[in-house]
N, C-alpha and C positions, 0 to 999 in steps of 0.2 A: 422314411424315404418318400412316399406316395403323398404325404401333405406339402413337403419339398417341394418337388417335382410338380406337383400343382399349380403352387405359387408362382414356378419357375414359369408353366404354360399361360398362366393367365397375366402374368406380368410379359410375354413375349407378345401374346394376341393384343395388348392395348398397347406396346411399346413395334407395335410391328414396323415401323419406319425406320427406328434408332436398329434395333436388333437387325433388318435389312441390309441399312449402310454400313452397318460394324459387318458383316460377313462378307457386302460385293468390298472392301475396305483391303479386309484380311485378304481376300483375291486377286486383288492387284496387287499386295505387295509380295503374295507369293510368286505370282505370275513376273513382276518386275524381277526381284531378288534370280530367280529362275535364269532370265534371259543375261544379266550381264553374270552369271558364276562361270566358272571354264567347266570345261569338258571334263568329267571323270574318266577314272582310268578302269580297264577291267585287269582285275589282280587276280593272281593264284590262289585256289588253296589253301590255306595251310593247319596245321595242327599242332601246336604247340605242347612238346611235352615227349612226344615221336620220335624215334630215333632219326627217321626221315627227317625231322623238321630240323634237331636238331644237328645234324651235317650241314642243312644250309645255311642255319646260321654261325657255323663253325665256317662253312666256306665265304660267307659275308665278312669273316674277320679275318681269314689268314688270306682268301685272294679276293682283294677289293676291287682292283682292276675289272678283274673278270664281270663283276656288277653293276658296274657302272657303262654295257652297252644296253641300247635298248632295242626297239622290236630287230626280228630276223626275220630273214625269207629263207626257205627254199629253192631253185628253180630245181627241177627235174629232168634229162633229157634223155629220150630215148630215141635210138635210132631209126630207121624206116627196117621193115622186113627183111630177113637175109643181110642186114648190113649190122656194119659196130659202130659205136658213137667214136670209135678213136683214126676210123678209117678219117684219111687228108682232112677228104670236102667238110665233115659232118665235125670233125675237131674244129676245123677254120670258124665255121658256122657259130660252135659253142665258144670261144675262143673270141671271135666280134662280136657276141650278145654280150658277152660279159666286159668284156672291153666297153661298150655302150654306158654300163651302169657305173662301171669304178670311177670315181672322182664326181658322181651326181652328187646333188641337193641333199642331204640327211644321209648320203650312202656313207658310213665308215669303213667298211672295207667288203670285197670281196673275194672267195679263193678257190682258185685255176683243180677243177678236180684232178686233172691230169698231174697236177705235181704233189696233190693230195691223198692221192690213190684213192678218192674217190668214185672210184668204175668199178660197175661188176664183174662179177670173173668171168661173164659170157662176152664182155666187152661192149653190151646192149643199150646201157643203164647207166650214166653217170650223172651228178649233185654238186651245186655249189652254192657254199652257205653265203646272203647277202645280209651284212648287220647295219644297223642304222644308230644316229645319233640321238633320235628320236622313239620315243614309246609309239605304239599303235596307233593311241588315241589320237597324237600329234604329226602324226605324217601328213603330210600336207598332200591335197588332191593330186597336185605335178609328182611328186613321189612315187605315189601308186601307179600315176598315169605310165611314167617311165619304168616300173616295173613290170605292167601288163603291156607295154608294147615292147618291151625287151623280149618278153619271150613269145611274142607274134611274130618278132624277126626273125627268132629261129624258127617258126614252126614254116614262115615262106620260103627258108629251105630246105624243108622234107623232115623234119622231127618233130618230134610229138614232144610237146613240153606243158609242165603243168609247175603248179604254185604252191606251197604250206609254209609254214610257218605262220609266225605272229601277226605280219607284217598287215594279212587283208583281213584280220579279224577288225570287226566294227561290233557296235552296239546296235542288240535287236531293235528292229521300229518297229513302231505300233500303227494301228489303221487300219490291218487288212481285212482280208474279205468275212473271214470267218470273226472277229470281232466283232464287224457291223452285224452280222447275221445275228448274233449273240446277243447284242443290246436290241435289235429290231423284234426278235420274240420276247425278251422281258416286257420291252413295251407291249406287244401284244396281250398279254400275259394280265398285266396292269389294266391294262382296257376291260378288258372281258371281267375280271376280279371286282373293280368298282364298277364299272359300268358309269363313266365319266373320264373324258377326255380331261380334261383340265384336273382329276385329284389323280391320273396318272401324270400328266406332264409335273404335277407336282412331285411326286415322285423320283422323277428323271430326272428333276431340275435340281433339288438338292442332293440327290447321290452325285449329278456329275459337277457341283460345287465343292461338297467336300473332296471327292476324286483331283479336282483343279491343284486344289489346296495340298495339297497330299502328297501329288506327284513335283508341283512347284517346290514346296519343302527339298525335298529329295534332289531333285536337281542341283537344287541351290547349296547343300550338305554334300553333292557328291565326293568334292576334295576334302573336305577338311575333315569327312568323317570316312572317307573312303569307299562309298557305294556305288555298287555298280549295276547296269541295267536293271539286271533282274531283282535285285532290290525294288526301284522303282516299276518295275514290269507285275511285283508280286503285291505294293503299294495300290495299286491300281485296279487287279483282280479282286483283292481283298475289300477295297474300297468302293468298287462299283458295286460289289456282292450287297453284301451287308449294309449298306448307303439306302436302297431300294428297298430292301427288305423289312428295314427300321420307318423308314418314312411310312411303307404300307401299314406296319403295323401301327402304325400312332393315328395314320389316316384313318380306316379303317374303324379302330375305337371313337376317333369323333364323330365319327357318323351314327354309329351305333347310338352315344348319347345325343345328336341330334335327333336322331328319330326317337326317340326314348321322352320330347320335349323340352330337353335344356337347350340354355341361352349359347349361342355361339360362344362367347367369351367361355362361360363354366363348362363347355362342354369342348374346348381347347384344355380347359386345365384338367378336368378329369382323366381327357385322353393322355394327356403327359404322367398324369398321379400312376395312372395304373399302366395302359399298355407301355409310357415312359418308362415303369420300375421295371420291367422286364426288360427293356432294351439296356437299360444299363446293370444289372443284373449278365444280360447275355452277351453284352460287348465287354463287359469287366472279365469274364469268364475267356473268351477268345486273347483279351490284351493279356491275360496272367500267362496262361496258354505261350503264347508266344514269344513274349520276352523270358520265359522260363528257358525256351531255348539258346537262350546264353550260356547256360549251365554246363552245355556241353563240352563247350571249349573250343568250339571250331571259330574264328573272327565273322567268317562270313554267312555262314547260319545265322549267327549273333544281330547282322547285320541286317539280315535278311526279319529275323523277326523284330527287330525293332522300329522297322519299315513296315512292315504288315500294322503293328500293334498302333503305331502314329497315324495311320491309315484309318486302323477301326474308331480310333480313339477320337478322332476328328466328326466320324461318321454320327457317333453316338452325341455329340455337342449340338451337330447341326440338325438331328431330330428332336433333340428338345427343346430347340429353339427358334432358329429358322422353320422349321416344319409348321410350329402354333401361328410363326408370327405371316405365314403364307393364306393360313386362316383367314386370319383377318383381310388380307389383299385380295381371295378370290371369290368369298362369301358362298352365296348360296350356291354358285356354280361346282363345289365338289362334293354336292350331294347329287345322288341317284333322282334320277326322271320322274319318280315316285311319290317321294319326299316334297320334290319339289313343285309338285303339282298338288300337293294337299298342305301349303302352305297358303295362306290367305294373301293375297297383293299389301306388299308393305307391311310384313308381321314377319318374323322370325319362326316362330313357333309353331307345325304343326297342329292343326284344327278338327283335321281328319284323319282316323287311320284306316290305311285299306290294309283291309285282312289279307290274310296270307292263305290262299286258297288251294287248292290242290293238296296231292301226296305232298310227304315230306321229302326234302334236299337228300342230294345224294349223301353227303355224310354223316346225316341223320340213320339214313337206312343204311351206310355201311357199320356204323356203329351200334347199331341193332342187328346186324348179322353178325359180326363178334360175338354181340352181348349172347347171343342162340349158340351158335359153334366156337367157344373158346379154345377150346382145344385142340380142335381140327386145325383151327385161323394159326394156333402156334404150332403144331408140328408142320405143317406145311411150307412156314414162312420159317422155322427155324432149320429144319432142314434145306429149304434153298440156299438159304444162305453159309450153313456149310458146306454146300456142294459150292459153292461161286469161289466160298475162302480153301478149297483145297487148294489151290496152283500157289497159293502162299508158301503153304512150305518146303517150296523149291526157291523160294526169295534168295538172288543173289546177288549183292550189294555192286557197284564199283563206279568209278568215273568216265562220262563219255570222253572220247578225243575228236579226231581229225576219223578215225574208222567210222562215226555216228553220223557223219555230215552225208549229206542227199548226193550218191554219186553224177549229178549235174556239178558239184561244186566242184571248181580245180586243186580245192583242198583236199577233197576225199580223191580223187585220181594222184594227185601226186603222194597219198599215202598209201593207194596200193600200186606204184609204180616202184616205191622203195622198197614196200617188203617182197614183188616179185625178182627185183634185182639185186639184193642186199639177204632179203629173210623176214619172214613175219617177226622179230626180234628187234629187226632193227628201228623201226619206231617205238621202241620204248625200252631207250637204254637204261641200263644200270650204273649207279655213280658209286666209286667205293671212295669213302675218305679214309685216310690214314692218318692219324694225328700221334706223330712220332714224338710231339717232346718231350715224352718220359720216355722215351726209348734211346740206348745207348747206341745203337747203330742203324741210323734212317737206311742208308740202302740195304743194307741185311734185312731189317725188317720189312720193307716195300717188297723186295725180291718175292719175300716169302708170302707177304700178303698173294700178290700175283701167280707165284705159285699154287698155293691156297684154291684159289677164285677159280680159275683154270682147269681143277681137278674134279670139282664139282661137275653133276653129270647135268646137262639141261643150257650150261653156258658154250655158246657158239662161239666167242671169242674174247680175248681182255684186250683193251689196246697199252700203250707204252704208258708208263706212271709220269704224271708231270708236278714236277716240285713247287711249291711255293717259295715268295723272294730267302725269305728268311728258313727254309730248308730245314721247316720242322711239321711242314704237312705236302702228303702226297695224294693224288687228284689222280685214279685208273676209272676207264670205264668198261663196263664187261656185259658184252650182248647177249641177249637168252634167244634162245631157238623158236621160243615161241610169242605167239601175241600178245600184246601188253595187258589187254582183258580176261586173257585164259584163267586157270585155274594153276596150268602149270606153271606160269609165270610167278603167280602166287605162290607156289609150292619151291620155288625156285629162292626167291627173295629170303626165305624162310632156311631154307636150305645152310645157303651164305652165310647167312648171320650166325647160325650153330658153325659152318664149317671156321669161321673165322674167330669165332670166340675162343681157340685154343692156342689160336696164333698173340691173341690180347694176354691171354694167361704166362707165356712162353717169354713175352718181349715187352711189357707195362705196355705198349702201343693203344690208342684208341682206336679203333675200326667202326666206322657206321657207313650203311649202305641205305643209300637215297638213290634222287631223281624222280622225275614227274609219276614213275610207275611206282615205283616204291612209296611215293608218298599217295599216292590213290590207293594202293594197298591198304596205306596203316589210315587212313582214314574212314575206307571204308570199316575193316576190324572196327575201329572205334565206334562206327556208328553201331556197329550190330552189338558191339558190346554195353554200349548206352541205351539200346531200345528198350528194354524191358526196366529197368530203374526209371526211367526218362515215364513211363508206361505206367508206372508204379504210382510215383508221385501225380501223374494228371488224373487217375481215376481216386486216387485219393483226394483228394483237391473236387472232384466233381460229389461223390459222394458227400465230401464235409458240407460245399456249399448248397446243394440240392433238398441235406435235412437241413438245412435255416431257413430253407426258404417255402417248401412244403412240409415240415412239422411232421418228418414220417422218415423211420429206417427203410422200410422196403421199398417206397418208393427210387430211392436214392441208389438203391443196390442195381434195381429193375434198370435203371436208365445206364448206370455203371456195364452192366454186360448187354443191354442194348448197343453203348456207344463200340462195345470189343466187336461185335457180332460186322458192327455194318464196318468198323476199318480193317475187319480180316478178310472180309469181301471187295473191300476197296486193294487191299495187297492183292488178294486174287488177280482180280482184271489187272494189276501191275503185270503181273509177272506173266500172266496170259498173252498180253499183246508187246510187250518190251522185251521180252523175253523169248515166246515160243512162237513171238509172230500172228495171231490170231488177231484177224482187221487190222492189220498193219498197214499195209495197204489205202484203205481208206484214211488214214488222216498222216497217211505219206513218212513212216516209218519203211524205211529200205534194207536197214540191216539192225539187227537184232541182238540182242546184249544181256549183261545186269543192267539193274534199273540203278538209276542214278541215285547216291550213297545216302546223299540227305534228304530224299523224299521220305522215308517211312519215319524219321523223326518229326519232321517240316506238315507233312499231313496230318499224325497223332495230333499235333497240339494246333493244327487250324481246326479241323473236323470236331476236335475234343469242344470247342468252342459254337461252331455251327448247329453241333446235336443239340446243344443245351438252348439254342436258342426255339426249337420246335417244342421240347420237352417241357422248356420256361411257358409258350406260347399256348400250349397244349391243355396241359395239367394246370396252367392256373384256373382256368373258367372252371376244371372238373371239379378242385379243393373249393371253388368259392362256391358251387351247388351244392357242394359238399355240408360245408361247415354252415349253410344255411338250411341244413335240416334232408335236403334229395338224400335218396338210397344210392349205394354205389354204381350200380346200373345207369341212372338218371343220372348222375352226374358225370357219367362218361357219354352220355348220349347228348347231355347239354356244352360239355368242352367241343366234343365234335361239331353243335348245331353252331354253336359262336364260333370256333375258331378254326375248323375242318379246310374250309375255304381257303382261307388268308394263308394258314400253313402251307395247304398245297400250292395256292401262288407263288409264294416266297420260295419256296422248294425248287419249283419250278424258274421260276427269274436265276438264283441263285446258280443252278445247275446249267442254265442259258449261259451267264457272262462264263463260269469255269469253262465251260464247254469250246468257245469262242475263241480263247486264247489258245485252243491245240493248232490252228491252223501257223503259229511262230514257228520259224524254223529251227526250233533251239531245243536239243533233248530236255535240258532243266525242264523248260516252259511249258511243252509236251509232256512230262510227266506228270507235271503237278497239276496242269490241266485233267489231264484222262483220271487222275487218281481223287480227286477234289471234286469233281463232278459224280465220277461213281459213288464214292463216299456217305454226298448228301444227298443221292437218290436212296441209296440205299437206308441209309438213317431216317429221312421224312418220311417215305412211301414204305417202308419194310419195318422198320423196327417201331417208331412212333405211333403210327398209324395200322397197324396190323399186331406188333407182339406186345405192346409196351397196352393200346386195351384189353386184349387177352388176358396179359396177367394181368390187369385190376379185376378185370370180372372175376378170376379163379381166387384171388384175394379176398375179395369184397372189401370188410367192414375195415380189415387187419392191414390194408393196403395203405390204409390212414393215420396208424399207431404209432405213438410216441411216448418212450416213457418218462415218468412225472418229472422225473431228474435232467434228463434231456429237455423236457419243455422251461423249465426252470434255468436251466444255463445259455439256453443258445438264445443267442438276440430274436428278436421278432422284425423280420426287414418290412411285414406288410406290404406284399408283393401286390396282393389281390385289391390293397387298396381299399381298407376297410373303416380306416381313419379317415377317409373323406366324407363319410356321410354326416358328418355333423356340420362342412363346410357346403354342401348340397342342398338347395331349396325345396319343399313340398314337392313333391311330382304333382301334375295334373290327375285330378280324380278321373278324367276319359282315360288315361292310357293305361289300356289293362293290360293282360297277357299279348294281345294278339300284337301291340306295338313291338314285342321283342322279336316278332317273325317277319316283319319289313326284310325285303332284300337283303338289306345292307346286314343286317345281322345275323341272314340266316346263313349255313354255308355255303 
């Protein structure tokens, strides 16, 4: 791979023009393809396989009609103090707003709560559903306009009215404050790390190339493949992350071998040979990672990592190639002030080396206080980090709604407007199908289902059973007393489905029980029930790939419960702050919940991917002192002296963009922010860099062992790039040891 990947850098560095145009090329026709695609749509859910899933696709086939409306509104209206929404004035009021909208633009119908008995029994609180002919996506400005000044009309006659439904969901934007913050420390980050302006903007300039590409992609697939924001939203974290970090790392290595005295060109392809074989190594690891989440069976996880993985996959293209051939365009300009001052006017090459004076680098000397306190370094750091992953196992799974949203939105007020006048139950009904066609008597049997459902302790009410055309499936719905997030709610769903399963035995009937809560329910179950297989196979899979690529069992093991340690500390702080509230506050969580279902899958197999990339990053320089004869000590002090730096930057950058994206108003984006940035602090700075030298030192020699059988079967990727020295010219007989402590190499 490293001879590859060489060829690759040094045919990009003399082709830097052609390799150029073919990238700004591939950018415009993303960027064009982008602008004329429509608008995706944001889709449900779903789980196929689920009892849930499968009533609605039962209700897709017996009532078609009913699927074929699109978005809805709510409006909400409550009366003024002391008064009823039914008193004259305040009816009349409700009664002309809703008159305002029946027969709009996209309106298909509207209905009078008064003739719908949609009022509360205080008479405070009445709802009237508005459906449209139109999806969300496709409502037109005047749409919305006409629905948000309908219910200003009522509120200038003394009621309080608020909004939910479909109708004003939009697609998250990007740009805000806390993003830019996010990319302005990476850069920072960049600056400090090289110590050049121009091999950071280099940096910047190909992460937000491939990001362009990435995100244009996606846009442009929204319809035909069905992706929605956060697809693209999680395309773009993924892709600014990793984009940065990959370039640092290739950059980075060229320097190294410029100061080292090779030719710009050879020392493009070196840095491709070797720090390249890592990044694709550590991007091919993240892409397995995430398209494995397919697996699960959820369409939109599915979705969700095939957009991450197209993301990475782009990112890893454009460091091995754009990155060398940027080389060539910026020249001496992204070497260090050092370098570049002990280059002779008009020579390439390094003439003089200034030594490296003073103490040694801080990761030098933190990798020497390991090397003294192994022991202490890991109970201390393995302890913390049990103490961070205790609030894990109170991890409790489920999907946000309309209760999640910032009580400034009219969404969350018109959702605690209904469960004050209706019941915490009533935003998240229950849907019972009856699927009578093996039943010899549909209303005996319906009666009884209703029966049934009613008897059950925890249901607030059923309403009346509505037949389909053909009078072989019945449609009841039955309120639960409690919130659609509870516990009892779940306990309730559950309940159901045993109390009716004897009414299925009694009458051949089918009975499934759906609706948006019920299928958050079985999805969530699913996820909890795929975490630990899902878990199974990605540490298996790190493991395999980690002995090919370091030539050692315990290496591989080490990294394997490194990677457990730092995402059972990443679930902690889940569950800490979505959960029990702790810094909520600061990044403007209001109300508090389970954490959203497919985070703990969705971050295993990003993180599973980011760890490997430190570990890759890490441990190669220590196996290449290694195998060139250093003691295990020395070669953990030499992975730290070469690579301590660049990791903590990358660490650092990477945890900047995660971080950036918490300020979206969107539980998803929010969680997978706060939980992806924990993650990879915890993995770089805690396990990498604290436990993962520890145990080498307590290992030593046996930290490196392979047996004959195993070295004999598994491939040799030559990560470290050992195959290059016969493609490498003499070194200069001046450049002795002291050249490899230039800045640029040291940490």
């Amino acid at each position: 791979m490293a001879t590859f990947l060489y060829r690759i850098g040094r045919w990009a560095f003399r082709r830097r023009r052609l390799v150029g145009g073919l990238w700004l090329g591939v950018l415009v026709l993303a960027v064009a393809a982008a602008a004329v695609a429509p608008a995706g749509e944001e889709e449900d859910l779903s789980m196929p396989g689920t009892e849930s899933q499968k009533a609605f696709d039962l209700l897709d086939e017996r009532f078609p009609q009913s699927n074929s409306q699109g978005a809805e509104a709510r409006l909400v209206f409550q009366a003024p103090d002391g008064q009823r929404v039914t008193a004259r004035e305040n009816k009349a009021a409700v009664e002309e707003t809703l008159g305002s909208l029946d027969g709009g633009d996209q309106v298909a119908s509207t209905t009078d709560p008064y003739e719908t008995g949609a009022v509360s029994e205080d008479g405070t609180i009445a709802y009237s559903t508005i459906t449209y002919t139109a999806d969300a996506v496709d409502l037109s400005a005047s749409t919305k306009s006409a629905l948000e000044d309908a219910a200003s009309q009522a509120r200038d006659a003394g009621l309080t009215v608020e909004i939910g439904g479909s109708a004003l969901d939009s697609e998250e934007e990007l740009g805000g404050t806390t993003e830019i913050i996010g990319v302005a420390v990476a850069a920072a980050v960049l600056v400090l790390a090289l110590g050049s302006l121009v091999a950071a903007g280099l940096s910047l300039l190909t992460a937000f190339l491939g990001v362009a590409i990435a995100f244009g992609l996606v846009s442009a697939l929204a319809v035909p493949l069905g992706l929605t924001s956060t697809v693209a939203i999680l395309a773009l974290m993924l892709g600014l992350a990793v984009g940065i970090d990959y370039a640092l790392f290739i950059t980075s290595r060229f320097r190294d071998e410029r100061a080292q005295g090779s030719e710009p060109e050879e020392a493009a392809g070196r840095a491709v040979g070797t720090a390249g074989s890592a990044v694709v190594f550590a991007g091919a690891t993240v892409f397995i990672a995430l398209v494995g989440l397919g697996v699960v069976g959820i369409p939109e996880l599915t979705k969700m990592g095939m957009g991450g993985a197209g993301a990475v996959a782009l990112a890893v293209l454009v460091a091995l190639t754009l990155v060398p051939a940027l080389f060539g365009f910026f020249g001496r300009r992204i070497l260090p002030r050092a370098v570049r001052k002990a280059t002779r006017p008009g020579s390439e090459r390094p003439h003089q080396v200034p030594t490296a004076a003073g103490r040694p680098g801080l990761a030098t000397r933190w990798a020497r206080f390991v090397l003294r306190r192994p022991v202490t370094v890991l109970l201390i750091t393995g302890l913390g980090l049990g103490a961070v992953a205790l609030p894990a196992l109170s991890l409790e799974l489920g999907l946000p709604g309309d209760e999640s949203k910032s009580v400034e939105t009219t969404q969350r007020r018109a959702y605690d407007l209904l469960s004050e006048g209706f019941g915490p139950g009533f935003n998240g009904p229950l849907t019972v199908v009856v699927d009578t066609s093996e039943s010899a008597d549909t209303r005996a049997t319906t009666d009884l289902v209703v029966k049934t459902v009613r008897s059950v302790d925890g249901v607030a009410s059923v309403g009346d059973p509505v037949l389909s055309r053909t009078k072989d499936t019945a449609v009841l719905t039955a309120v639960p007393q409690t919130a659609p997030n509870s516990g009892e709610t779940k306990d309730l769903v559950h309940a159901i489905r045993s109390a009716v399963s004897g009414v299925e035995a009694d009458t051949g009937a089918g009975i499934l029980v759906t609706g948006t809560t019920a299928l958050n329910i079985d999805i969530s179950e699913a996820m909890s029930d795929a975490l630990i297989p899902y878990l199974t196979v990605v540490i298996g899979l790190a493991v395999l790939l980690l002995m090919v690529v370091f030539r050692s069992i315990l290496v591989p093991v080490k990294a394997a419960l490194g990677f457990l340690l730092s995402v059972a500390a990443a679930f902690g702080i889940l569950v800490a702050v979505f959960q029990w509230g702790w810094a909520a506050d600061l990044i403007g969580i209001e109300q508090t919940g389970p954490v959203m279902s497919l985070m703990p899958i969705l971050i295993i197999g990003i993180v599973f991917g980011l760890a490997m990339d430190y570990e890759v990053f890490l441990l190669t320089r220590m196996r290449e002192a290694y195998v060139h004869g250093a003691s295990p000590g020395e070669a953990i002090v030499s992975g730290f002296r070469h690579s301590g730096r660049v990791v903590a930057a990358a660490a650092i950058i990477m945890i900047s963009v995660f971080a950036g994206f918490i300020g979206i108003s969107s539980p998803t984006i929010q969680t997978m922010g706060v939980g992806l940035a924990a993650a990879v602090a915890f993995d770089a700075f805690v396990v990498r860099m604290a436990i993962a030298p520890a145990v080498l030192a307590l290992l030593g020699h046996r930290a490196w062992w392979l047996p004959r059988i195993l070295n004999r079967v598994l491939p040799n990727v030559d990560i470290e790039g050992e195959a290059l020295s016969r493609h490498v010219p003499a070194a200069a007989t001046e450049l002795d040891a002291a050249v490899r402590r230039l800045p640029v190499g040291r940490d």
